[in-house]
C-alpha positions in Angstrom: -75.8 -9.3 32.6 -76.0 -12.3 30.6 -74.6 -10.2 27.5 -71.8 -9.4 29.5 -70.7 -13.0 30.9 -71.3 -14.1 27.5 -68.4 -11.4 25.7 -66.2 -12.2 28.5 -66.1 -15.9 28.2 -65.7 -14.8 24.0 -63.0 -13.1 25.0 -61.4 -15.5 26.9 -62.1 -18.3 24.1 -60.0 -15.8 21.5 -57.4 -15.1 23.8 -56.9 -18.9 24.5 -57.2 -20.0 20.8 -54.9 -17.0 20.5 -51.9 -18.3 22.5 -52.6 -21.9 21.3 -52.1 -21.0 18.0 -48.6 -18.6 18.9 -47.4 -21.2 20.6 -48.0 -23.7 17.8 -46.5 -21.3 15.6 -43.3 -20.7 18.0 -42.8 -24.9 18.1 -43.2 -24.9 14.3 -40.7 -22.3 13.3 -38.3 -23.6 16.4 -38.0 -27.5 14.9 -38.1 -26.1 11.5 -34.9 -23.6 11.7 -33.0 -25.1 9.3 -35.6 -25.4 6.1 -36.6 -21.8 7.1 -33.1 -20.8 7.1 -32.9 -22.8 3.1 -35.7 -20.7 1.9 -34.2 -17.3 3.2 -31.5 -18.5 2.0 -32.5 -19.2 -1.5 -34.5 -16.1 -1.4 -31.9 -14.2 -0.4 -29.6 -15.8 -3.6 -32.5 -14.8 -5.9 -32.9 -11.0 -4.5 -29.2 -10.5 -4.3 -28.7 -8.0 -6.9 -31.1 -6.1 -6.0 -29.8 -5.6 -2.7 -26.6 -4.9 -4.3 -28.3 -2.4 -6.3 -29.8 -0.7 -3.7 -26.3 -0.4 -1.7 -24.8 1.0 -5.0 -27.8 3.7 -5.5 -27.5 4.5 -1.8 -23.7 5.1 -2.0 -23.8 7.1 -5.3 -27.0 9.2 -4.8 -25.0 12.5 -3.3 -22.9 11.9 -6.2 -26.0 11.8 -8.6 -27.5 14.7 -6.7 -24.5 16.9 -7.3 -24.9 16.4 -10.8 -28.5 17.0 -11.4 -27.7 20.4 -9.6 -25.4 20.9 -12.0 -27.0 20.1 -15.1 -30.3 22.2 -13.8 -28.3 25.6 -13.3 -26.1 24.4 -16.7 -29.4 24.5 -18.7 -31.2 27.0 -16.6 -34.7 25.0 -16.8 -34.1 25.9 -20.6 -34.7 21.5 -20.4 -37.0 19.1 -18.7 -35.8 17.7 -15.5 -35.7 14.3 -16.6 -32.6 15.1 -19.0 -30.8 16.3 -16.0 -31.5 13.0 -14.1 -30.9 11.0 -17.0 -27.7 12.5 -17.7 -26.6 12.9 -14.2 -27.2 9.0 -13.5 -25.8 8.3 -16.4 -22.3 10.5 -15.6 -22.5 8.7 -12.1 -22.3 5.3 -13.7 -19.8 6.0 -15.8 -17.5 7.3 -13.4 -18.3 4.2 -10.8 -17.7 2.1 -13.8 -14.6 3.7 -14.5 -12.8 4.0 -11.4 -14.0 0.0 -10.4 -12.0 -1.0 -14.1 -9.0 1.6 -13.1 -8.2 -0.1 -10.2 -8.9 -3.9 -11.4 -6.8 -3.2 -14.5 -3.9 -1.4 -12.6 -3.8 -3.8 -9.1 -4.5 -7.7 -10.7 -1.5 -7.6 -12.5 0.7 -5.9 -9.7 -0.8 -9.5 -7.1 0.2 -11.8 -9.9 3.5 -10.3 -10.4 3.5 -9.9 -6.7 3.0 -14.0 -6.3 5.1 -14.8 -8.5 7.9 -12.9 -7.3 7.4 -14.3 -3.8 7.3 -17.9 -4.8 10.6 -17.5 -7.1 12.5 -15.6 -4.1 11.5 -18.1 -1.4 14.2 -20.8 -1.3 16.2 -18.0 -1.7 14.6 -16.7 1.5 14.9 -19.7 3.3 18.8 -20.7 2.5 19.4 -16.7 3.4 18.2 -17.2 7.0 19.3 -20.6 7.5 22.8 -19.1 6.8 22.5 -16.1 9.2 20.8 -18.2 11.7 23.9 -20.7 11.7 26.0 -17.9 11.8 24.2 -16.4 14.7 25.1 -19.7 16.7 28.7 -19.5 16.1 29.5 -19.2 19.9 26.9 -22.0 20.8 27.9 -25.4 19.0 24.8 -27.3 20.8 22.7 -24.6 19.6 23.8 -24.9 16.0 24.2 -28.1 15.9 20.4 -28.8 16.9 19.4 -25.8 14.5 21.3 -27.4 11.3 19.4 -30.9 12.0 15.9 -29.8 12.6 16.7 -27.6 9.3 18.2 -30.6 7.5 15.2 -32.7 9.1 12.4 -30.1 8.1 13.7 -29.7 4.4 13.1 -33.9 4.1 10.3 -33.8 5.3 8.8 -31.3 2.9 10.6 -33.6 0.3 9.0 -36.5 1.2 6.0 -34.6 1.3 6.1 -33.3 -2.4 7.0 -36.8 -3.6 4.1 -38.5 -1.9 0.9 -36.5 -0.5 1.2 -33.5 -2.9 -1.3 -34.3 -5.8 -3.8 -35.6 -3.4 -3.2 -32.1 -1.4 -3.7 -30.4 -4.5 -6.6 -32.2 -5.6 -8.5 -31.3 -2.5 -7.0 -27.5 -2.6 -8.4 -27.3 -6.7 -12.2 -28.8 -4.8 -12.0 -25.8 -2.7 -11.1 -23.4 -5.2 -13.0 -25.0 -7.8 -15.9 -23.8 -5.3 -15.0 -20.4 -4.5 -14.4 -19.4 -7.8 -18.3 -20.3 -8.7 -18.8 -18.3 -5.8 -17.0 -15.2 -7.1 -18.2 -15.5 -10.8 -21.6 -15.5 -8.9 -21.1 -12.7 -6.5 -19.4 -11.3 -10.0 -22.8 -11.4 -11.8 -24.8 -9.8 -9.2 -22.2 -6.8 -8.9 -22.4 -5.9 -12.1 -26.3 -6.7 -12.4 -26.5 -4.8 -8.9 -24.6 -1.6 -10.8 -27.3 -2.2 -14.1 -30.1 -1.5 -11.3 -28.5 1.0 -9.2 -29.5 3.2 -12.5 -33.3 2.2 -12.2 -33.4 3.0 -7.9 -31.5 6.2 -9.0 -33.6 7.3 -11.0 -36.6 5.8 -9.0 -35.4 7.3 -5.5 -37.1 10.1 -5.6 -40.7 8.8 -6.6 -39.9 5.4 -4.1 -39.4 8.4 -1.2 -42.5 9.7 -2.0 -44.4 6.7 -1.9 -42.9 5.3 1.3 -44.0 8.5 3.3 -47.6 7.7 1.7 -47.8 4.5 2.9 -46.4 5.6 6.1 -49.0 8.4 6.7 -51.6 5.8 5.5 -50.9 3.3 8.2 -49.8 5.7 11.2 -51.5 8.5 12.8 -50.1 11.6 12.4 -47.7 12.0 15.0 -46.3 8.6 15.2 -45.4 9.0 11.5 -44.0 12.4 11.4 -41.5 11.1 14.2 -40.4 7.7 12.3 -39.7 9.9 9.0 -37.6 12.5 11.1 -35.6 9.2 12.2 -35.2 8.0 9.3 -34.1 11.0 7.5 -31.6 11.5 10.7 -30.6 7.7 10.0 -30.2 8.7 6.3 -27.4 11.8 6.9 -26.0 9.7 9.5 -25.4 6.4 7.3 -25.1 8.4 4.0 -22.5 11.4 5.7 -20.2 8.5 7.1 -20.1 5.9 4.2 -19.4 8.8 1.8 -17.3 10.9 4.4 -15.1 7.1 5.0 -14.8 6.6 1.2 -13.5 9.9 0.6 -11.3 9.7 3.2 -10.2 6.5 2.1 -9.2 7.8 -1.4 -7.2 10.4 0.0 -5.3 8.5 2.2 -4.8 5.7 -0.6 -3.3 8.6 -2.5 -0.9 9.7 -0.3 0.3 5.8 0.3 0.8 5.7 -3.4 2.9 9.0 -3.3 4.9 8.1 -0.3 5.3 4.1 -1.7 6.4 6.1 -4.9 8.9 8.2 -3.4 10.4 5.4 -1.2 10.6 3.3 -4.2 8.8 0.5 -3.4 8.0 -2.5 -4.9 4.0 -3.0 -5.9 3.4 0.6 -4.6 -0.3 0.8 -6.1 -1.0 -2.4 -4.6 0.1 -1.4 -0.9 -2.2 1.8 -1.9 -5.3 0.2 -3.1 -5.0 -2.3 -0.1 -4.5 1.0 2.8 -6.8 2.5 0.6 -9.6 0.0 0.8 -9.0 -1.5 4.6 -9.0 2.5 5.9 -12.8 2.4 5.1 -12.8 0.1 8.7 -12.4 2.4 11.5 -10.0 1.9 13.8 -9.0 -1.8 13.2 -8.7 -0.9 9.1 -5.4 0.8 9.2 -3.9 -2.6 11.1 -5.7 -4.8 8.9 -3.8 -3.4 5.6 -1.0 -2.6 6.9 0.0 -6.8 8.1 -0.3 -8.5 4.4 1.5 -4.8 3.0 4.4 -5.0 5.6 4.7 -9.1 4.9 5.1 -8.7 1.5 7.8 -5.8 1.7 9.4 -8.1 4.3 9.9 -11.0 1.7 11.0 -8.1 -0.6 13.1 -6.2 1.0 13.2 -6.2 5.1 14.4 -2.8 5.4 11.7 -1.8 2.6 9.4 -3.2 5.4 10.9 -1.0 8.3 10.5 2.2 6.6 6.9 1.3 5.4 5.8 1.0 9.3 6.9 4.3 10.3 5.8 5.6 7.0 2.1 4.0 7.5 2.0 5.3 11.4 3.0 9.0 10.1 0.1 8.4 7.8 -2.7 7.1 10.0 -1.4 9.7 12.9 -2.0 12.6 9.7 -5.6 10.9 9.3 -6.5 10.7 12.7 -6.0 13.7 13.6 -6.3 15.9 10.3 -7.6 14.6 7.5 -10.2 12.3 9.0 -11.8 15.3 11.2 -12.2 17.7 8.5 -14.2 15.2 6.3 -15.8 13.0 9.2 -16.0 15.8 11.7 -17.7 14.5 14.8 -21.0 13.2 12.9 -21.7 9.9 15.2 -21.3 11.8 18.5 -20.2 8.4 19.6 -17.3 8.5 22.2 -13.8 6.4 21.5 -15.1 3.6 24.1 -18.3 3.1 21.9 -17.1 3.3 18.2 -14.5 0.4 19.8 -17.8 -1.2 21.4 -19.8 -1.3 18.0 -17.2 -1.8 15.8 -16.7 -5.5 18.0 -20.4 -6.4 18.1 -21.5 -5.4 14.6 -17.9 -7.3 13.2 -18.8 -10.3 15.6 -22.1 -10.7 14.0 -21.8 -9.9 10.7 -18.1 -9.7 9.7 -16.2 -7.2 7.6 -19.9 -5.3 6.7 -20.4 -4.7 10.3 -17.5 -3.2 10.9 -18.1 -0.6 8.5 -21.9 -0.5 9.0 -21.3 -0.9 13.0 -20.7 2.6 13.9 -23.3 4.9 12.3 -25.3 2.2 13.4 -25.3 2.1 16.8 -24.9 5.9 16.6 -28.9 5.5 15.4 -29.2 3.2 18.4 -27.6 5.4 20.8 -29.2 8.6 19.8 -33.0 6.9 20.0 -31.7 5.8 23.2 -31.1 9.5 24.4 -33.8 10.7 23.1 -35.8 8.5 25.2 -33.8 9.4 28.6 -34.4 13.1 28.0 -37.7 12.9 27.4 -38.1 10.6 30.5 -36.4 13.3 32.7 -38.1 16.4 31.2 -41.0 14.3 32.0 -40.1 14.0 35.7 -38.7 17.5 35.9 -35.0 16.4 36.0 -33.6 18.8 33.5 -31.1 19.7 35.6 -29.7 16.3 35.6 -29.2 16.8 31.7 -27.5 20.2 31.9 -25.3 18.7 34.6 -23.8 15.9 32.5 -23.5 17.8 29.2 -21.6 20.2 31.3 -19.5 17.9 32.5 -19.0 15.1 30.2 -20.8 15.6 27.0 -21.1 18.2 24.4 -23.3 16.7 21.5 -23.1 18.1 18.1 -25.0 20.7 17.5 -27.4 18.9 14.9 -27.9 16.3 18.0 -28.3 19.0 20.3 -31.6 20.1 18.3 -32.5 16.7 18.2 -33.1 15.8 21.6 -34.4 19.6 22.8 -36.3 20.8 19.7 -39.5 17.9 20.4 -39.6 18.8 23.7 -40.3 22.6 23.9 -43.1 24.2 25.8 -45.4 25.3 23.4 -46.1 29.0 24.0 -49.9 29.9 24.7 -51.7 32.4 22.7 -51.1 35.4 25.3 -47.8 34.5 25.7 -47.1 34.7 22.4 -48.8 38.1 21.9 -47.0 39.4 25.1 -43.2 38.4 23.4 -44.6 40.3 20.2 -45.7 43.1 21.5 -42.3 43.5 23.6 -40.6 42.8 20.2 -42.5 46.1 18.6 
């Protein structure tokens, strides 16, 4: 009896020390937010091409996969396998490299000449609609009186403004860029450090798999690790099928911008591309996002040039919406309108740009564990018919989905059952 008090009362003494020290722990990291978030911070600086690496391996693995198929059947194991994946990463690289210095030599040039030609045409702007505006007001004398002062009063004040507050205005504007260009000759470095180790994880990915399912099985029981790596090779397709799917898509659409620009003789017509091109990896808000800067700089160009580039970039996102995106995407999230528009908010909110593109498959992850766990709960309770009912009526999953959420949770067939369905077989 005495044994007993005594392990309770020890019990009690570690769960009390327990939450003592928890609670210290919670106060400590709470006050100390801001140094913690320095050293993630600085740790984060240090690790950075790595993670950029990783990305970059990620994205051009199918890529890299293609092509060691490729070499394998080109030699017919007449070679070791480690020629094929040197020579496969290395014909990956190569094109990644190429394409990245394609589109940097071909679009720089096109913004400079793009500036330039803005800034040269822009009093010439400015003294155009000044003139049709007082035109415009012909019939109204108050009207155009008050319109020729404020212009008259807004062009002195720029005046006085050059004379007096411009160098100190461009002092502060060459502090901020004076900053962010050591931020882009650093974010510079790690991109092309990241695309120097994208060649070690490629050809590391397959021995990192393996070890990362040892570990896992090492750690887990059984069951509990068999289910994390099926999620995480359904999170794979779903991350790796969308990115790639979006980038091809992307290329195509960027493409046809550059044909139709082409054709329609625009000015800066690889530019307008690479810019569609690039946004149209967003969903949904990407084809607005490039197509604002695009038509503001055909406006300052050439207004009707601007017109005719609106209805040309509708007929083109209507062609990807309903064609082109499909065939390459096809429904892979199983996420509904109202969601991808959900998680393309939230993710953007919180992390910006990246979660806009990362937001979708995302949550798709999120709202497929989610299912998961609701079917389960209802076979559990013998409400199957609750499930039929709303696939019937509202839902159709894909059919990869479909064996997702029905395959785990099959009645296993006893021993005589299965002997009775053979025998009826023969």
């Amino acid at each position: 009896m005495k044994d007993q008090d005594t392990k309770k009362y020890i019990k009690l003494g570690i769960t009390g020390v327990s939450v003592i020290v928890v609670s210290l722990l919670f106060f400590f990291v709470l006050f100390r937010l801001r140094e913690l978030f320095g050293i993630v911070g600085v740790i984060m600086d240090i690790v950075a091409p790595f993670l950029y690496g990783a990305v970059f391996a990620y994205i051009l693995a199918p890529l890299c996969n293609r092509f060691e198929l490729l070499f394998a059947k080109l030699f017919r194991k007449k070679t070791k396998s480690t020629l094929c994946s040197v020579l496969s990463i290395a014909l990956t690289l190569f094109l990644a490299v190429a394409v990245i210095s394609v589109l940097i030599v071909l679009v720089i040039p096109q913004v400079w000449d793009s500036i330039v030609n803005i800034a040269n045409a822009f009093p010439g702007y400015l003294k155009t609609a000044n003139e049709w505006l007082h035109d415009k007001f012909e019939d109204e004398p108050a009207i155009q009186e008050y319109w020729d002062d404020l212009y008259v009063a807004a062009v002195a004040r720029v005046t006085e403004w050059l004379k007096s507050d411009l160098f100190s205005t461009v002092g502060a504007i060459i502090d901020g860029i004076s900053t962010h260009v050591f931020a882009f000759f650093a974010a510079l470095k790690n991109f092309f450090l990241g695309l120097l180790i994208s060649a070690y994880f490629l050809g590391s990915r397959k021995k990192f798999a393996l070890q990362s399912k040892m570990i896992l099985y090492s750690l887990l029981p059984e069951k509990a690790a068999s289910m994390i790596e099926e999620e995480v090779r359904y999170i794979d397709r779903m991350f790796n099928g969308f990115l790639v799917g979006k980038l091809l898509d992307s290329a195509i659409i960027g493409v046809l911008c550059f044909i139709g620009t082409s054709i329609l003789r625009f000015r800066s017509a690889l530019l307008i591309s690479v810019i569609v091109g690039v946004t149209n990896i967003i969903p949904f808000f990407g084809p607005f996002i490039g197509a604002i800067p695009c038509a503001l700089l055909l406006l300052f160009q050439n207004p009707l040039h601007c017109l005719y580039f609106l209805i040309f970039i509708v007929v083109l996102q209507q062609l990807d919406g309903n064609f082109i995106g499909p065939k390459i995407l096809g429904n892979t999230t199983g996420l509904s309108s109202f969601w991808v528009l959900f998680s393309i908010l939230l993710f953007g909110g919180l992390w910006g740009i990246f979660g806009m593109i990362v937001g979708v498959p995302l949550f798709a992850v999120v709202y497929d564990i989610v299912r998961r766990m609701t079917v389960h709960g209802l076979q559990k309770h013998g409400k199957t018919e609750l499930i039929e009912e709303y696939d019937a009526e509202f839902h159709k999953p894909p059919r990869e989905v479909k064996a997702r959420i029905k395959l785990p949770f099959k009645k296993k067939k006893t021993p005589a059952e299965g002997k009775n369905n053979n025998s009826t077989e023969e």
